[in-house]
C-alpha positions as CSV (number, residue, x, y, z in Angstrom):
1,X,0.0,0.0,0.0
2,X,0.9,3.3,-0.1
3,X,2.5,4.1,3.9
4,X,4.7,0.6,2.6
5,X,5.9,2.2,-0.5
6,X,6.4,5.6,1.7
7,X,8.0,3.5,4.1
8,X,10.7,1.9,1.5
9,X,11.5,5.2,-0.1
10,X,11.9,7.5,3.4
11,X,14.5,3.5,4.7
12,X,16.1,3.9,1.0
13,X,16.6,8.1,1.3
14,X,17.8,7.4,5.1
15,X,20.3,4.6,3.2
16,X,21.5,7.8,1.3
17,X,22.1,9.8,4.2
18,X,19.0,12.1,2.9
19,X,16.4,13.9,5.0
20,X,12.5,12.9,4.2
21,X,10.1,16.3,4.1
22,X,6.9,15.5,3.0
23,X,5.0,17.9,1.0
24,X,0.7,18.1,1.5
25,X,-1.3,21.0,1.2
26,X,-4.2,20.7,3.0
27,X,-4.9,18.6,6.1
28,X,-3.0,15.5,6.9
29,X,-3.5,15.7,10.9
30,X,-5.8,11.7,9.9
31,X,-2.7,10.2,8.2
32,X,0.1,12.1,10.0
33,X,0.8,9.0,12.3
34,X,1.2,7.1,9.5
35,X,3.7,9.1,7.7
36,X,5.9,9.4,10.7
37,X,5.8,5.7,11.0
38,X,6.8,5.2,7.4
39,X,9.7,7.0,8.4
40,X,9.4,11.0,7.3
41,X,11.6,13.6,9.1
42,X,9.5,16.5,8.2
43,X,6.5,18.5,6.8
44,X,5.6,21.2,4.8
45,X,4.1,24.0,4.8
46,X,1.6,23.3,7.6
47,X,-1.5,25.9,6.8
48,X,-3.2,27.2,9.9
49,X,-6.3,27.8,7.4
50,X,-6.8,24.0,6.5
51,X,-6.6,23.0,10.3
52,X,-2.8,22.6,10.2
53,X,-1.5,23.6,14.1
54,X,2.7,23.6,14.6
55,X,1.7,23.6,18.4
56,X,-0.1,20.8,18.5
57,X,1.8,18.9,15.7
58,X,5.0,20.1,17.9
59,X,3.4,18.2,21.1
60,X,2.3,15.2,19.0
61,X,5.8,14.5,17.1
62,X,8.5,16.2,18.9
63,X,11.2,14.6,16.5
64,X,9.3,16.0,13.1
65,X,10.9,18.8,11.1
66,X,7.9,21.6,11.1
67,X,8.9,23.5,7.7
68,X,6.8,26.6,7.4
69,X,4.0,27.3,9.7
70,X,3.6,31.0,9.8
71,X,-0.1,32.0,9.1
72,X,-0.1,33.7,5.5
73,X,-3.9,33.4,5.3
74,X,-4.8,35.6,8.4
75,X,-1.8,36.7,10.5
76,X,0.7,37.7,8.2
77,X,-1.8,39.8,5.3
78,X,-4.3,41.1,7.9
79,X,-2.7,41.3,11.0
80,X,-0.4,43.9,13.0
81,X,3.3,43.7,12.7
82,X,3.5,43.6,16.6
83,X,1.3,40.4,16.2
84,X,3.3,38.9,13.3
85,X,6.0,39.4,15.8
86,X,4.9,38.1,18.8
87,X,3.8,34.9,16.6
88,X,7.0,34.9,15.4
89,X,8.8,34.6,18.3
90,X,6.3,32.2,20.3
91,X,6.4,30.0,17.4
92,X,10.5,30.0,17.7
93,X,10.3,29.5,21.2
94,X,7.9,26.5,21.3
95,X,7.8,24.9,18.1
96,X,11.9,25.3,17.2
97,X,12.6,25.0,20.9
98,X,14.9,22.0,19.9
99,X,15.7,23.0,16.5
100,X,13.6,21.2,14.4
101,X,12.2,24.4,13.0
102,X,12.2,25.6,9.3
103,X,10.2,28.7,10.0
104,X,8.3,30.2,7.0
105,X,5.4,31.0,5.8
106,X,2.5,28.3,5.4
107,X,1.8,29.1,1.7
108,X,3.3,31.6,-0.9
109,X,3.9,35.3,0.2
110,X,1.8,37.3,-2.1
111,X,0.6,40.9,-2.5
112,X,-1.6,41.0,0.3
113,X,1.0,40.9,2.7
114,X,2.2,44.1,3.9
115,X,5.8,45.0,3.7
116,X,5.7,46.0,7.2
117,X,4.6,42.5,8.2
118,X,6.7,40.6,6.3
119,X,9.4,42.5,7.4
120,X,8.6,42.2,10.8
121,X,8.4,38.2,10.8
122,X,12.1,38.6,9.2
123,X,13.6,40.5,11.7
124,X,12.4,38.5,14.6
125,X,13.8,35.0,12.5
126,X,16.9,36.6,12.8
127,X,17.4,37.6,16.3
């Protein structure tokens, strides 16, 4: 099935000394078990908007590679830079807490997104 072929692929990329991310859109949250078991070291992009939460995904696999995460459907276009940074940095500080953090943002960066935002979540990823 397909978690055995996953499974074969993520033990013959390990063989190769390569890291597993898996890419989904959408929400995986009823088959994330599964991938972790077939032996993934990380996902992507994690969209707060399709029921995607770092936190809880943190809590539930605290070896998985979080790649992305940062709200670009509601926090990042629509909200205020001080929220963008205090997401930022809470986000940092309990989901990365043991470095398996790839912050970025949870989709593409478009338009919408004010410049004052955007640059506001880059300055607090590189305190």
């Amino acid at each position: 099935g397909f978690f055995d072929d996953g499974a074969a692929i993520c033990g013959r990329c390990h063989e190769a000394g390569l890291t597993v991310i898996f890419h989904s859109d959408g929400n995986v949250m009823e088959i994330l078990d599964d991938l972790v078991a077939a032996g993934i070291d990380g996902l992507n992009p994690l969209e707060h908007a399709a029921g995607m939460d770092p936190y809880a995904i943190r809590r539930r696999h605290p070896r998985l590679v979080i790649v992305g995460g940062m709200d670009v459907s509601r926090l990042l276009p629509f909200g205020a830079p001080e929220e963008v940074r205090r997401e930022t940095r809470r986000m940092i500080a309990e989901v990365g807490a043991e470095g398996r953090l790839l912050i970025g943002s949870s989709t593409e960066v478009g338009n919408d997104v004010p410049l004052a935002n955007y640059r506001a979540f880059l300055d607090e990823c590189g305190r």
